[in-house]
C-alpha positions as CSV (number, residue, x, y, z in Angstrom):
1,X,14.9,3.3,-20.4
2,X,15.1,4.8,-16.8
3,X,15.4,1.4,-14.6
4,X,13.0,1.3,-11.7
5,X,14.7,0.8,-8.4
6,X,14.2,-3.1,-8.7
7,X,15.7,-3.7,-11.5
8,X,18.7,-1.1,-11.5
9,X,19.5,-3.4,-8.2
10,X,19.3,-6.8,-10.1
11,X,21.7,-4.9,-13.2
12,X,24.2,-3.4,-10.5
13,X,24.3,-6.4,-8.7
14,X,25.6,-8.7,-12.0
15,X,22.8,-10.8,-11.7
16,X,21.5,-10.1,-15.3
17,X,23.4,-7.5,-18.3
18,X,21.0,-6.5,-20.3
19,X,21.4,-6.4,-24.3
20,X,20.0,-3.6,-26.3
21,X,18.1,-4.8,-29.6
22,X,16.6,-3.0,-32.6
23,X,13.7,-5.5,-34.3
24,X,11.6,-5.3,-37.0
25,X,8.8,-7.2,-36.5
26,X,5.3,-8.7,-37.2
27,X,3.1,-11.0,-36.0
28,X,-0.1,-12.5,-37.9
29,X,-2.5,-15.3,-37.5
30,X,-1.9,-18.5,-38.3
31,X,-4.9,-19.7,-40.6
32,X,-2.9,-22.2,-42.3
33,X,0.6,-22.9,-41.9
34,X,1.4,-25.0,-44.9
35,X,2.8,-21.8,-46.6
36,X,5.0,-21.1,-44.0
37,X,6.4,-24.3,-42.9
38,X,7.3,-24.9,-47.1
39,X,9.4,-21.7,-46.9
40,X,10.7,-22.8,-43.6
41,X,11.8,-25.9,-45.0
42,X,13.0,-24.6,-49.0
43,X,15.1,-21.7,-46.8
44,X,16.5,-24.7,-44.3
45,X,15.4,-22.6,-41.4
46,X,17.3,-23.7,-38.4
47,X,14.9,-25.0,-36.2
48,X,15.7,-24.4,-32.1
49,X,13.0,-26.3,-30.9
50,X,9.7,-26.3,-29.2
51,X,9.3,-24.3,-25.9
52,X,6.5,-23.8,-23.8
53,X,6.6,-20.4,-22.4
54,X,5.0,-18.0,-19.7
55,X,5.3,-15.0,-20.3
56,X,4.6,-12.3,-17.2
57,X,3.8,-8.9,-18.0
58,X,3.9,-6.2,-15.8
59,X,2.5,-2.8,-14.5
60,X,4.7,-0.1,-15.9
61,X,4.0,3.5,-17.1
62,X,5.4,2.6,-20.4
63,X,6.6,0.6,-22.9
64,X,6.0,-3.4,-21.6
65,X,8.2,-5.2,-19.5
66,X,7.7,-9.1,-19.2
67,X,9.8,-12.1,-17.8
68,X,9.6,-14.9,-19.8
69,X,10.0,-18.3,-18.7
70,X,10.7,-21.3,-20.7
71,X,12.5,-24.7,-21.1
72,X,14.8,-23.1,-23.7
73,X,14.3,-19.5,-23.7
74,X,13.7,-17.3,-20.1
75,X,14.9,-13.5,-19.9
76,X,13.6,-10.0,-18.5
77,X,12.3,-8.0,-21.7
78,X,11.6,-4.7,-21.5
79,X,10.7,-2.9,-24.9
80,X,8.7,0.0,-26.8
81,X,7.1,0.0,-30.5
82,X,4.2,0.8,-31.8
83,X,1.2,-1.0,-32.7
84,X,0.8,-0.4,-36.3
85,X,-0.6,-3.0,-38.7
86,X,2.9,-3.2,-40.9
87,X,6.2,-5.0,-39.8
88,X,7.2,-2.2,-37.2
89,X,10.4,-1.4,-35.2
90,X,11.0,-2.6,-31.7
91,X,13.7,-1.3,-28.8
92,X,14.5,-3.9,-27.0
93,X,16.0,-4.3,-23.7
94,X,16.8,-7.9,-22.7
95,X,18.3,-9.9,-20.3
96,X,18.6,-13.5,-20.3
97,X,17.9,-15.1,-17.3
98,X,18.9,-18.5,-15.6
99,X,15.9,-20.5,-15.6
100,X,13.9,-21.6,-12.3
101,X,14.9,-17.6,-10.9
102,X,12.7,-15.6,-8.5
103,X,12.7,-12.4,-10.4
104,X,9.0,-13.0,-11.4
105,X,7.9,-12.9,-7.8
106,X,10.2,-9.8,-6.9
107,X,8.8,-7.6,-10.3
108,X,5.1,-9.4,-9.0
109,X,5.9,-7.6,-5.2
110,X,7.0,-4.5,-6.4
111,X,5.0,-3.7,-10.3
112,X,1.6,-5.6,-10.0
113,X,1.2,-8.3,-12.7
114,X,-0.5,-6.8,-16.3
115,X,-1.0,-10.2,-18.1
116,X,0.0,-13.6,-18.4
117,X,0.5,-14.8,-21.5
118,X,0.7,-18.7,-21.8
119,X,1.7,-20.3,-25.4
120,X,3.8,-23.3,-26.8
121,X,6.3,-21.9,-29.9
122,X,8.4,-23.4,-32.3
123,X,11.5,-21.3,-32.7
124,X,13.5,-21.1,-36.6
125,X,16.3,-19.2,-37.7
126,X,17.2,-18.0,-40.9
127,X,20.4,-16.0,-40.4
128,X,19.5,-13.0,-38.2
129,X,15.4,-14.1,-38.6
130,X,13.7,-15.6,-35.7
131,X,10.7,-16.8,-36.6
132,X,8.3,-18.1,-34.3
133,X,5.3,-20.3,-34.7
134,X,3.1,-19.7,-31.8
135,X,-0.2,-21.8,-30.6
136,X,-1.6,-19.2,-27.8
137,X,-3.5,-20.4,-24.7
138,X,-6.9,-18.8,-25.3
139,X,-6.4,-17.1,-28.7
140,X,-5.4,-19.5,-31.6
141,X,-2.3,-20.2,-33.4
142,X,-0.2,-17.1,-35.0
143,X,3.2,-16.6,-37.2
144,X,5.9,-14.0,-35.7
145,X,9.0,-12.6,-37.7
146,X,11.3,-10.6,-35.8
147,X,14.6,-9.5,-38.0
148,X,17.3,-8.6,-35.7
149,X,20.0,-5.9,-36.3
150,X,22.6,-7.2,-35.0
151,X,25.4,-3.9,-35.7
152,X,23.3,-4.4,-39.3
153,X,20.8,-1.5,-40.4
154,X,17.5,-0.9,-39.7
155,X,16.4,-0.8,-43.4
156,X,18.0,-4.2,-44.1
157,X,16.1,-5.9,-41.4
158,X,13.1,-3.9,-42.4
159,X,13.5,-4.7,-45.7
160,X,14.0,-8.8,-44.1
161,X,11.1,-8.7,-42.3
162,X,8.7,-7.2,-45.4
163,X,10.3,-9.8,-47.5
164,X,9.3,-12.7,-44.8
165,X,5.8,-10.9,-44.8
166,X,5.6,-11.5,-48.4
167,X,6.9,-15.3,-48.2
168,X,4.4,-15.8,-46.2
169,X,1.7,-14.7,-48.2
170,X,0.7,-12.2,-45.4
171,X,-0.9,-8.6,-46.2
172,X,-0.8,-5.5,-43.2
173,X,-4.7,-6.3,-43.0
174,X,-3.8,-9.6,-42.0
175,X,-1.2,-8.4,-39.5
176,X,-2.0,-8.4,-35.6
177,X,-0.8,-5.0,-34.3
178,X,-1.3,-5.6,-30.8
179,X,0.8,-7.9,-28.3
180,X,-0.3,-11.2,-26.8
181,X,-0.9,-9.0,-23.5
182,X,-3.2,-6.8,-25.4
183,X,-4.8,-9.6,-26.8
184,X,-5.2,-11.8,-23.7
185,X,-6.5,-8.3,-21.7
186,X,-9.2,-7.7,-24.3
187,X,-11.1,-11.1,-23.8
188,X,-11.1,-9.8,-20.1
């Protein structure tokens, strides 16, 4: 990613590193999540906690950039997949952020704000699986999966994130290929 002027300041001027990630991931709506909190539970999922998060997204040319801003999780995310109706790769460019920061008004001043995105999510772990249970201001409650390579390959966590998708008891019809943004832009 060729950093804008604003943010190859904040990264030169230590006041975030970002991390590059590779993700498979899929999100799907949440109909009924009996299914999914019984494999939650028979896997022993660690479960992070319950964070209400805002997440700004912002004008760029491409790919989507967002700060997120929560009680446990708040970071600058910048990444690039496609939106295919299949568990799908993401490049991901984080950077965690201290929370209560005025990087959201600076990236406002400078980008134009895209979205907002408001939602209250349960976060789980299962090893190198996050898996997020979302209930989205304005469009109803989904499921997310995103495997994480973490130095691992990219067909293991595809092959994690297929095998969560089937867990679940979620086909690619069921799957929502577009982002929250997207989403939030179409009721518009």
């Amino acid at each position: 990613m060729a950093l804008n002027p604003v943010l190859r300041l904040m990264v030169h001027s230590r006041i975030m590193t970002p991390m590059k990630l590779s993700i498979y991931e899929f999100k799907a709506r949440l109909e009924n999540d009996v299914r999914v909190r019984a494999a939650l539970k028979k896997l022993r999922a660690r479960y992070v906690g319950m964070d209400h998060q805002v997440d700004t997204y912002f004008r760029v040319p491409a790919g989507r950039l967002k700060i997120r801003e929560g009680r446990i999780e708040n970071a600058l995310v910048f990444y690039q997949r496609s939106n295919a109706k299949r568990a799908r790769q993401s490049k991901v460019e984080l950077a965690r952020l201290q929370r209560r920061n005025s990087i959201r008004a600076v990236l406002t001043s400078a980008l134009g704000v895209l979205a907002v995105v408001d939602k209250r999510r349960e976060i789980y772990f299962v090893g190198n699986v996050k898996i997020h249970l979302d209930r989205v201001r304005g469009l109803g409650k989904f499921v997310e999966v995103e495997a994480i390579a973490r130095g691992g390959s990219l067909a293991k966590v595809r092959g994690q994130a297929r095998a969560f998708q089937k867990l679940f008891g979620i086909s690619d019809a069921d799957i929502v290929p577009q982002s929250y943004s997207d989403l939030i832009l179409r009721r518009r």
